[in-house]
N, C-alpha and C positions, 0 to 999 in steps of 0.2 A: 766680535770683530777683532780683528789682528793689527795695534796701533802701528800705525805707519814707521815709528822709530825706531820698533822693534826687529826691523827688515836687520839692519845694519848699523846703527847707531841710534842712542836714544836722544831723541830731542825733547832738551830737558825746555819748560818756559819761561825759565830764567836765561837764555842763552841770548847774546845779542841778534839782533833780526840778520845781519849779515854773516855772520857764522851759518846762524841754521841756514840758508839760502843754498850756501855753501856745499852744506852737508845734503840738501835735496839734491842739489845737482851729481852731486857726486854717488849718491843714490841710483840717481837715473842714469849716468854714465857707467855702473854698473852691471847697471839692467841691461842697458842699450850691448854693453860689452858680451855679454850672458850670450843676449841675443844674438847677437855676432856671431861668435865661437859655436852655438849650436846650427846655427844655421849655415859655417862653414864645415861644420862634420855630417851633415846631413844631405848637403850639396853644394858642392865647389864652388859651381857656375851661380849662383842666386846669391844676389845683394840685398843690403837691408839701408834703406835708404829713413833717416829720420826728421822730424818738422819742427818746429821751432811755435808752431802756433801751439795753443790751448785753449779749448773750448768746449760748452758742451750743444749736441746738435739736436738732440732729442730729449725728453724728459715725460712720464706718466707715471701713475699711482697704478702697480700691476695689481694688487690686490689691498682690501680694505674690510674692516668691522666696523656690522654697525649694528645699531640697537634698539629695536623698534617696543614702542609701550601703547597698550592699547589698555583701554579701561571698560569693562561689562558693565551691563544695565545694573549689578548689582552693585558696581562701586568696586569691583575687584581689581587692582591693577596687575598686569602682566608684563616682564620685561621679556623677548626672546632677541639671541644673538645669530646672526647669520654674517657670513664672508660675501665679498661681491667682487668680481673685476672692473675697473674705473679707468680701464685704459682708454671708453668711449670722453671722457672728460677732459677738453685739449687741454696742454698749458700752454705760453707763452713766452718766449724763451726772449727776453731783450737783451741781445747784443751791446748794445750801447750804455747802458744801465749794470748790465749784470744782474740781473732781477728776474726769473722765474716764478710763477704762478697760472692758476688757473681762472679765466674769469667767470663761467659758468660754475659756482660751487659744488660738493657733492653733495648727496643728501643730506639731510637733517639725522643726528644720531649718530653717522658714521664716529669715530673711534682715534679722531688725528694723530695718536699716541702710541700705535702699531700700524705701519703699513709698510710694504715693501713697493718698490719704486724701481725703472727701466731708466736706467741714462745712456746714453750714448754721447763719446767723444769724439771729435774732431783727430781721424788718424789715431785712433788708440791711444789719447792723452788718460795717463794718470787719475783716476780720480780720488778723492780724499772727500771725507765726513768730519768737519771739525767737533771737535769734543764742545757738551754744552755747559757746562761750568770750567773744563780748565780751558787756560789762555795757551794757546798753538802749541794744543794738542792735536792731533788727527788720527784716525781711520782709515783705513782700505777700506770705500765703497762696496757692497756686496747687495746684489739683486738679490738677495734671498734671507738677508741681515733682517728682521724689523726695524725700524726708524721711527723716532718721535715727532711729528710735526706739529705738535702742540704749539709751537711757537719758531718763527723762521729759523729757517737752519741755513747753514754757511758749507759750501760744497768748495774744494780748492784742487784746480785743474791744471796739471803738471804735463807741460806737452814734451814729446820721445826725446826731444835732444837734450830735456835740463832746462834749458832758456827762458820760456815762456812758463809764467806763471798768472791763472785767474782766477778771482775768486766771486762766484757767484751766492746772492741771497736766495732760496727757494723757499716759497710760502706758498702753503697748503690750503686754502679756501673752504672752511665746511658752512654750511645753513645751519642756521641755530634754528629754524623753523620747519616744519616740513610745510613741502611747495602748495598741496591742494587741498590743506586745514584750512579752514577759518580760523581767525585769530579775534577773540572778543572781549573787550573790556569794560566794566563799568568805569566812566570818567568820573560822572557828576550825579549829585541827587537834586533837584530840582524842585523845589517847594511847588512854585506859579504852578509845573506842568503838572503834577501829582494833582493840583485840585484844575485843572481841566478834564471838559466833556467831551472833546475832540481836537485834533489838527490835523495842518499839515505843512512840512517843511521846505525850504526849498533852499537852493545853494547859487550864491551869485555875487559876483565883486571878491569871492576870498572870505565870504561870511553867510549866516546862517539865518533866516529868515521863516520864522514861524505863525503862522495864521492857524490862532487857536479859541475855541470858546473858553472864556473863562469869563465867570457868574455871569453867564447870563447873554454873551455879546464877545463880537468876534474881536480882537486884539491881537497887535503884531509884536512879535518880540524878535529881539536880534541879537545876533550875539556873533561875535569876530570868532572865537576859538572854544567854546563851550564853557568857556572858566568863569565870564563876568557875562552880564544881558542887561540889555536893555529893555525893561517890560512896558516903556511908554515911548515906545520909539517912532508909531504913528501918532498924525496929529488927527485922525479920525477911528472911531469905530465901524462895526457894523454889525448884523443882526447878528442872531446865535449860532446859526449855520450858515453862515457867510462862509466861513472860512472851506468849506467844503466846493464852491462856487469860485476859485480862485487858479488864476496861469501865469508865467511866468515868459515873455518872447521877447527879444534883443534889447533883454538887460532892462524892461517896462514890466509891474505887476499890476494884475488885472483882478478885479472882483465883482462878481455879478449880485448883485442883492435887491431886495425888493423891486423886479423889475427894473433893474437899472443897473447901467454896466460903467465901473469908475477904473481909472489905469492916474498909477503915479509911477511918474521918470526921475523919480531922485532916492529911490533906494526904499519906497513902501511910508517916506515920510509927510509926503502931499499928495491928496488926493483932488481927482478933478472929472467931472461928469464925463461920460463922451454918448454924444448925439448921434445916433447908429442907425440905420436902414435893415429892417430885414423882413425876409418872405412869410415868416412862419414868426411866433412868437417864441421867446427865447425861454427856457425851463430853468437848462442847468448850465453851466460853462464846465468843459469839462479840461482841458488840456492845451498845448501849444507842440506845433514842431517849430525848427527854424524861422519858418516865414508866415506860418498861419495861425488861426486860435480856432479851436474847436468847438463847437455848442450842441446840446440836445432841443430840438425844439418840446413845445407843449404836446402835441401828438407823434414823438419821439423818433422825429427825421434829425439828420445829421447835418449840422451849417458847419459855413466855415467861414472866416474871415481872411483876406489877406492886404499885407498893408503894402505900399510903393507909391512910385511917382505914376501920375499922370501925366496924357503927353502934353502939356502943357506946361510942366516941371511941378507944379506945386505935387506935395508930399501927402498921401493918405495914408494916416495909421493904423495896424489894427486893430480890429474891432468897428469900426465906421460903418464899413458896407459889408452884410452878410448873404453869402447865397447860400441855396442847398447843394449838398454833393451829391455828388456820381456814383451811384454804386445801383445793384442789383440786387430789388426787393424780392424778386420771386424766389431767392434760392433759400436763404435762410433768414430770420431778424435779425435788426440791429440790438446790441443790449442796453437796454434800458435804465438797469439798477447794477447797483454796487459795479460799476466804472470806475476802471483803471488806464491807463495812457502809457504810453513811453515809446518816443523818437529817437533812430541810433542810427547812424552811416550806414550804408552797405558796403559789404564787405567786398577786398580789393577791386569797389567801382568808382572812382573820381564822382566828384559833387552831385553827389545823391542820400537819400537819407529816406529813412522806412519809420512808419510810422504804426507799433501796434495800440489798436482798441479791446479792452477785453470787460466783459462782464456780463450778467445774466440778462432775460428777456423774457422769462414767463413767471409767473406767481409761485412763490416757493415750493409751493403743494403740486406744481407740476411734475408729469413723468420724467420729465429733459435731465440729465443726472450732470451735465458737465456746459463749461460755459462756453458760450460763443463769442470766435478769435476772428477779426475784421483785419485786414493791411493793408496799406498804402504806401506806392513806393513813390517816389519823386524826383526827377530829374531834373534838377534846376541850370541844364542845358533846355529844357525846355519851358514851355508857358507852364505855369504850377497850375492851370486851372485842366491841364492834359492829365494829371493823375486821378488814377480809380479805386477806389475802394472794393476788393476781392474778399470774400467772406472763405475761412481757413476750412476745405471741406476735407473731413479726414476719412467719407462714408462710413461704412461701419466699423469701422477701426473705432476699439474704445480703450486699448493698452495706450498708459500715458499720455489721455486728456485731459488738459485743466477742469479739473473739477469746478464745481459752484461754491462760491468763497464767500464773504462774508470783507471791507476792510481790507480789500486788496491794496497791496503797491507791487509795482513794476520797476525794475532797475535797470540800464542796461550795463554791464560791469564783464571786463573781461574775454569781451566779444563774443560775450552769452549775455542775455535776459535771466534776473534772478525774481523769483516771486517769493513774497510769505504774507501771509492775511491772518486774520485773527482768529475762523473758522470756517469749514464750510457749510454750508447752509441744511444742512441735516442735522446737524450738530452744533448749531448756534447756540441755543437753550439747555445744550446738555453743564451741568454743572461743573461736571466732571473733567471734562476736556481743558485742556489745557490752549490759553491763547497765545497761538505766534508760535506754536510748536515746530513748524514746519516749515522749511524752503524749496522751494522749486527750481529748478535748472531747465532752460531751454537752451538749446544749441543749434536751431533748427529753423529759427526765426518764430517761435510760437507754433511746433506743429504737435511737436512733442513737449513734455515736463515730466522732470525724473528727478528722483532725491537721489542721494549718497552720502555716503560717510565724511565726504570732506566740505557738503553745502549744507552746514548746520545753522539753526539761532540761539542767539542766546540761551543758557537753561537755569543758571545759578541766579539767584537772588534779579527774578526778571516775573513780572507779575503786571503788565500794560495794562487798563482796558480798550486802549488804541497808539499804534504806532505810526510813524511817520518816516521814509529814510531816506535820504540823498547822498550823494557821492561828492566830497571834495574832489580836488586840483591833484591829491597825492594819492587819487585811489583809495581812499578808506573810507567807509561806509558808514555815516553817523545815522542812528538809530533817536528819534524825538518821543519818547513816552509820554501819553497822558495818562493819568490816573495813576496808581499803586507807589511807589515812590518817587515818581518821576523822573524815570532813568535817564542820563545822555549817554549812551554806547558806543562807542566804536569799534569798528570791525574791519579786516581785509584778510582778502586767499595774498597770505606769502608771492604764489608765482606771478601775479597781478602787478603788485609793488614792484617786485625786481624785474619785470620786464621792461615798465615804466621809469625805473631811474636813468 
């Protein structure tokens, strides 16, 4: 680049600020003169009229490097470099500030230390690149110059008549992450869970709420942030697989055990019977959406519970009165074993919320290779007892069925359903196989589930024999391990979080 003092005089950075000022102007009264006298031997008749503002009215990243690393099954890492145009990536130009950036980052890897850049000024103002260690020094701007924007840079805009002078910040935005990795952490090791035979987690109030066997009997641990817990945080037990029989609806936990169904409304730390009504006998408690609790009976019909006022005013809670639901026996079964749950909004519909059921319904040794997806959608413009239960028919479609799992959990994160289980049922027993290998992606509402490169689990130093995972308030996916060391994980896709802040 061609320092700006070098035009006509050097602007040395020991000169007082009014000298040099001085000296730009007189710069541009130069120019503007230039301009004159050629534009009066070129045509008589043609004026050159000049502005007093300075500004800039445009600004993007015309080109950029970036640097993609990918790692093989064997452990081999690879760097490859490729250029990209990023002129699709706005910036934002504040007038009032003098502050330029982009708020959409570019990708992760990009290169902020070469790029070339598109300014446009207001009436052909002047523009200037200040030097990044000397003190006013500057640059002739040049679209075709590289630039560092490794760290904001300072642009100083000289409008045609001398007068107006402004100096804007521009700052370059990159991701330190890329947008559709998983990001995974081990936080904590965890003694209590490593000698647990099962859980499951759940997230509520801003904290963590674990219902796990351990020796022998179900026990609730809490814990605010994964760092300290609380491992006698209930003032009751219950059996050894209690904690499998356990939901969670407006901020009440619920636990079905030995034939009896107990819900505490002060954070899982008192329990208290409830006297309930139902058609069928109750087996398993399996889940909650917004307003209702869901059950398996003994000959494995679908209840539900829902709690409100009667018209009388007094308040029934759920769990009280159990009916059976609505669905349609003749098309496919309900599943029976290894049940998973999870309630999500529907997508751009006002106060509605879908409800998927997933899990198996015949004896392992069956021909059936893949499990069966039940949904319910719910309008709570309408009576909730209007919703139906529609069994997911994909007929002979068998590309990207949920398979038969083992230890399933359901997420809904990102306005997809995320799934990973411990294995599937072909390979329960196998030794070999690795547990919690795998994640599932649906996009579809459960019709489809497809892996990728960027919906992975844990793989370093992760050895469960059963996981548990919920989703905070911030979008990050905490991971509750029983057995092997007792991992606490966390995890989140990049574009998740930043769409969210």
């Amino acid at each position: 680049m061609l320092k700006f003092g070098e035009l006509c005089v050097n602007l040395q950075p020991k000169l007082d600020k009014t000298i040099l000022m001085k000296q730009i102007k007189a710069i541009i009264m130069l120019l503007a003169a230039m301009l004159i006298m050629a534009s009066c031997t070129s045509n008589s008749n043609s004026e050159t009229t000049l502005y007093g503002e300075a500004a800039i009215t445009a600004f993007s990243v015309s080109k950029a490097i970036k640097y993609t690393t990918t790692e093989s099954s064997d452990g081999t890492i690879t760097t490859t470099k490729s250029t990209y145009t990023a002129t699709s990536y706005k910036f934002v130009i504040d007038q009032l500030k003098h502050e330029i950036y982009n708020p959409d980052s570019l990708p992760a890897g990009t290169d902020p230390s070469r790029m070339l850049c598109s300014i446009s000024s207001f009436h052909n103002s002047i523009v200037l690149l200040k030097d990044k260690t000397e003190a006013d020094t500057y640059y002739y701007y040049s679209s075709t110059d590289s630039i560092d924007f490794s760290t904001p840079r300072t642009f100083r805009v000289i409008s045609s008549d001398g007068e107006g002078i402004t100096d804007y910040t521009v700052k370059v935005n990159v991701h330190g992450e890329e947008a559709d990795k998983f990001v995974w952490s081990n936080e904590y090791y965890v003694d209590y869970f490593a000698e647990m035979k099962g859980l499951k987690a759940f997230y509520q109030g801003g904290k963590f709420y674990i219902f796990g066997n351990h020796e022998g009997k179900t026990n609730v641990v809490m814990t605010p942030d994964g760092s300290e817990y609380d491992y006698e945080h209930s003032k009751q037990s219950f059996s050894a697989d209690a904690w499998k029989n356990t939901a969670l609806i407006g901020g009440d936990f619920y636990v079905f055990d030995d034939n009896k169904l107990y819900v505490s409304d002060d954070d899982a730390v008192n329990w208290k019977s409830v006297e309930y009504v139902t058609p069928k006998p109750i087996k398993q408690l399996i889940g909650a959406s917004t307003f209702e609790l869901y059950a398996l009976s003994t000959d494995n019909k679908l209840l539900v519970s829902e709690g409100g006022f009667h018209d009388d005013g007094t308040y029934e809670a759920p769990g009280t009165t159990w009916l059976e639901e609505n669905y349609d026996e003749t098309t496919e079964p309900l599943p029976s074993e290894d049940l998973a749950m999870v309630c999500y909004p529907v997508y751009m519909a006002d106060n509605s919320e879908q409800v998927l059921l997933v899990g198996n319904a015949e004896p392992y040794n069956s021909d059936h290779d893949y499990a069966y997806i039940w949904r319910k959608i719910i309008d709570f413009d309408y009576d909730l007892s209007w919703g139906h239960w529609n069994y997911m028919n994909r007929g002979d479609a068998t590309l990207f069925n949920m398979p038969r799992v083992k230890d399933l959990n359901l997420l809904y994160y990102g306005q997809s359903i995320i799934a990973f289980y411990s294995s599937t049922v072909d390979k329960m027993d196998d030794p070999t196989q690795s547990k919690y290998s795998t994640m599932l992606q649906s996009r579809d509402n459960g019709i489809t589930w497809k892996t990728s490169s960027a919906y992975t689990m844990p793989t370093k130093d992760f050895a469960p024999t059963m996981v548990s995972g919920v989703v905070d308030d911030k979008n990050n996916i905490w991971l509750f391990c029983a057995g092997g060391e007792g991992n606490v994980i966390k995890g989140y896709l990049p574009r998740v979080v930043w769409e969210n802040k």
